[in-house]
N, C-alpha and C positions, 0 to 999 in steps of 0.2 A: 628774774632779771639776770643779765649777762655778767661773769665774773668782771670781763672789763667795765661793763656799766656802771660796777658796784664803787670799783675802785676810781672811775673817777668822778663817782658823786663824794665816794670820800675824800678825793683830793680838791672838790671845788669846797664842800664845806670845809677843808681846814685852811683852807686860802681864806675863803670869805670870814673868818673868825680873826687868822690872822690880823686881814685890812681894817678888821675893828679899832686894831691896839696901834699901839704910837711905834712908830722903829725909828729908833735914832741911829745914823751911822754914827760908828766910832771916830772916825776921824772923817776932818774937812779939810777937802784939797786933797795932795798927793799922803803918802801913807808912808812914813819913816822909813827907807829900810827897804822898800817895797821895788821891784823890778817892774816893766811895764809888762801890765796883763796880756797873754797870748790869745792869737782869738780862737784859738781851740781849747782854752780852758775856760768854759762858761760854767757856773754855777746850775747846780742839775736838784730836782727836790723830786723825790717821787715814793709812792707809796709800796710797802712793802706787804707783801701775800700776809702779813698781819693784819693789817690797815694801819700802821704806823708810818711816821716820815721820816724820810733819810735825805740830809742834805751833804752833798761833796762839792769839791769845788769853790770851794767859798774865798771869794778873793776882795772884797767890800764888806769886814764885818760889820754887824748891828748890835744894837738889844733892842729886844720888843719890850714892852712896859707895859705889865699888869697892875695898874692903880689897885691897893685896897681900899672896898666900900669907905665912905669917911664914916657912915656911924658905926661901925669897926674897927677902924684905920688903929692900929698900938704903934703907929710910928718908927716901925721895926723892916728892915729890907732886906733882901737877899738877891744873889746875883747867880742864874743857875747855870751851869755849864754842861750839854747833854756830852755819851761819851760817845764810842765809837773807834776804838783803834789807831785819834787821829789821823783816821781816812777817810773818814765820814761824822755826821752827827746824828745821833736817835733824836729829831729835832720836838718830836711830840710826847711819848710817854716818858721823855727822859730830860721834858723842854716844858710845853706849853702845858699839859697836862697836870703837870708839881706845880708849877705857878698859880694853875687854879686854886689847888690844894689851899698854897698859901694864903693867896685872899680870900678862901673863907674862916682863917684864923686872924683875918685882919693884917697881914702881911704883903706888902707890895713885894713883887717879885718883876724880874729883869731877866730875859730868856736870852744869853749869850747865842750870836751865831759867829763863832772866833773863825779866822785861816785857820785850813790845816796847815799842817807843814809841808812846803813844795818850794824843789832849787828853782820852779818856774816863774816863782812870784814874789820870792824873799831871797835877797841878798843872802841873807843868814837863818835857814830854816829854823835852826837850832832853837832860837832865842824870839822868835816869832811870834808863837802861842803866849811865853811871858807878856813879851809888849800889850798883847792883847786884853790879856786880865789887867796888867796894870791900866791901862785906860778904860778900862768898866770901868774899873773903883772909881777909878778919879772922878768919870764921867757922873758918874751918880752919886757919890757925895757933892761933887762940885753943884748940882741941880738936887738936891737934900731938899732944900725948901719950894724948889717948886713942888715937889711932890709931897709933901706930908710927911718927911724923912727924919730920923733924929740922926745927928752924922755919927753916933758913935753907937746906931744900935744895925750895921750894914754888914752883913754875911755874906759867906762865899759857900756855893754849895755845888759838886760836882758828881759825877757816875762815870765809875768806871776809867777811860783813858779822859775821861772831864773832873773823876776824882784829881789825876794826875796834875791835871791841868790847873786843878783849884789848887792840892798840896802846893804846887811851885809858886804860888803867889805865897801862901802863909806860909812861907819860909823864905821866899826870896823878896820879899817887898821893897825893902831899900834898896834892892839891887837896880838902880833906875835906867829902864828901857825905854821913858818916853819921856816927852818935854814937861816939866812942871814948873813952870813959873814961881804961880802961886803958891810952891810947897805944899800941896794937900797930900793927907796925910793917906797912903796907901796901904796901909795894913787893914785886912777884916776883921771885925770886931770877933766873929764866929766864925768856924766852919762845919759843913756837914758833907761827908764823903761818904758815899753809897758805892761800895763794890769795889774801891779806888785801887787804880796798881800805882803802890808806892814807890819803890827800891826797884834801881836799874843795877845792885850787885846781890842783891838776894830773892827769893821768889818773883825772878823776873818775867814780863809778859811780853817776848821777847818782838813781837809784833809790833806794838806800841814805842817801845823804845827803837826799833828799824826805824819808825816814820818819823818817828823825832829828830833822832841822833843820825840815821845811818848804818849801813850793815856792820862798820868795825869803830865803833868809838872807842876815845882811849878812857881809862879807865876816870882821870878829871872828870870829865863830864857824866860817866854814869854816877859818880861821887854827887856833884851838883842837882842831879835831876832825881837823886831818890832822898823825897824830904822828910823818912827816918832819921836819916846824918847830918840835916843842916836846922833840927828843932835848937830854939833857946828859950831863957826865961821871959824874951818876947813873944814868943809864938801864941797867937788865940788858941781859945779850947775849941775844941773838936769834937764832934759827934759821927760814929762809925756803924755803918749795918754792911755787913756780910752775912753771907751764906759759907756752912763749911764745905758743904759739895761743890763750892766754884773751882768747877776744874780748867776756867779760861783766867783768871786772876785767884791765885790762890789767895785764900783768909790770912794767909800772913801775912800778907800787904798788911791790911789794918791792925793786925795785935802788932807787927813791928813798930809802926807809928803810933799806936796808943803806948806801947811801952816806953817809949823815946816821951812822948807826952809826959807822962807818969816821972819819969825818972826827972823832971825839970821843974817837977811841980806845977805842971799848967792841967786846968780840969781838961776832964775828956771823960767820955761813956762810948760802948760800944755794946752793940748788940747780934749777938750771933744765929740765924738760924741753922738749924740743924740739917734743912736742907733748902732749894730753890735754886742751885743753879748759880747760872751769871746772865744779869741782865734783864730782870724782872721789875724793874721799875718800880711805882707805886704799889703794886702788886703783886706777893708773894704767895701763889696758890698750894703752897704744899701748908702754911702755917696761918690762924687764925687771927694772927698777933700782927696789928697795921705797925709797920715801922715809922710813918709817917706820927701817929700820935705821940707815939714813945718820942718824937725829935720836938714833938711841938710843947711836950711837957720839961725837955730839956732845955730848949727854949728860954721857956718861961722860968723854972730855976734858976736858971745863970743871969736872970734879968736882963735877956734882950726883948 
């Protein structure tokens, strides 16, 4: 069979998996903040010489909704964020694929597909991404009971510039970017950050922080956006897996933010491999050691 053949049986089977699950958009009506979309920036999802998916362009986010089986269900949810440099999303090994994981530990899971950051579509690129995470939360605790949710067992889990992505909620929650009426409460009970680039003024990934911030931000906002310096004795515990050899986000991202954990008294574990790169998803083929179990046993510790 022909390599294009290949790739788009792959990409109808991951559409047709997709169409399975529920995708709720984030917002109804116009979109806070939002500029009107151009019509050359269309949302693009294509498959990559991996067989994995890459979405850009995302100017209508969603989350798709992985119900856990109910004779499983523990009533426990998480909110995944794929990464991608905020120029794109790894939307399947870093997305759809952990969500399975989840539900077969009995965990519903919630596949963010956020904006990236663009002056095309956001008034204010900067604070974009934030708004974003904060209307997951809200959205999914606020529908808690439809789905079999307990509201205070709902995690935030991110990879890589979606670690980032996540960090900026568990630390900036109250900083409120979207309408809440009802006051629901936007803090994640948990987090799990896989590869995450923390700190926009120490082991910076200087790529990620461009598509955020911009080529020269002032040093405020790298202040803001690295959530080493903004942990408190509110902040959830965290759970961390890096690789020492990621030479595209270095492992200090995560000891800086575990230490900052540590130092405030909030639990946190981390786990280091010894090697694997950056951006190995569920799957770290240099070490035998599933990081996914090590999170589900943490998990379960902290009694979520």
């Amino acid at each position: 069979m022909a390599k294009s053949s290949i790739l788009i049986m792959l990409l109808f089977m991951a559409i047709s998996y997709s169409n399975a699950q529920e995708v709720i958009p984030l917002y109804t009506g116009d979109i806070p903040g939002a500029k009107p979309t151009p019509a050359t920036y269309v949302e693009n999802t294509e498959v990559r010489s991996n067989g994995t998916l890459s979405v850009t362009k995302v100017s209508i986010p969603t989350v798709t909704v992985f119900e856990a089986p109910k004779n499983i269900a523990t009533g426990t949810a998480v909110i995944i964020c794929p990464g991608g440099g905020y120029g794109a999303l790894a939307f399947s090994h870093e997305g759809t694929d952990v969500a399975r994981r989840f539900n077969a530990i009995g965990v519903t899971a919630f596949v963010l597909k956020y904006r990236l950051p663009s002056d095309e579509i956001m008034v204010d690129k900067t604070y974009g991404p934030l708004q974003d995470a904060q209307k997951a939360i809200y959205l999914v605790r606020k529908n808690a009971k439809k789905y079999g949710i307990k509201t205070r067992k709902i995690g935030i889990m991110g990879f890589s510039a979606g670690g980032h992505f996540a960090s900026t909620l568990v630390t900036h929650y109250n900083d409120l970017k979207i309408s809440n009426p009802e006051k629901i409460n936007l803090r994640p009970d948990f987090a799990a950050l896989i590869y995450p680039v923390i700190s926009f003024e120490e082991s910076v990934h200087t790529g990620t922080m461009k598509n955020l911030l911009g080529p020269n931000p002032p040093d405020s906002l790298k202040h803001y956006f690295s959530a080493n310096k903004n942990v408190n004795q509110k902040t959830p515990p965290v759970f961390f897996v890096h690789a020492k050899d990621d030479k595209t986000v270095p492992y200090e991202n995560s000891v800086l933010m575990n230490a900052a954990l540590k130092q405030h008294q909030i639990d946190t574990d981390i786990y280091l491999y010894e090697k694997g790169a950056h951006g190995f998803g569920l799957i770290n083929k240099t070490s035998d050691v599933d990081w996914f179990n090590l999170l589900a046993q943490w998990i379960k510790k902290e009694k979520f």
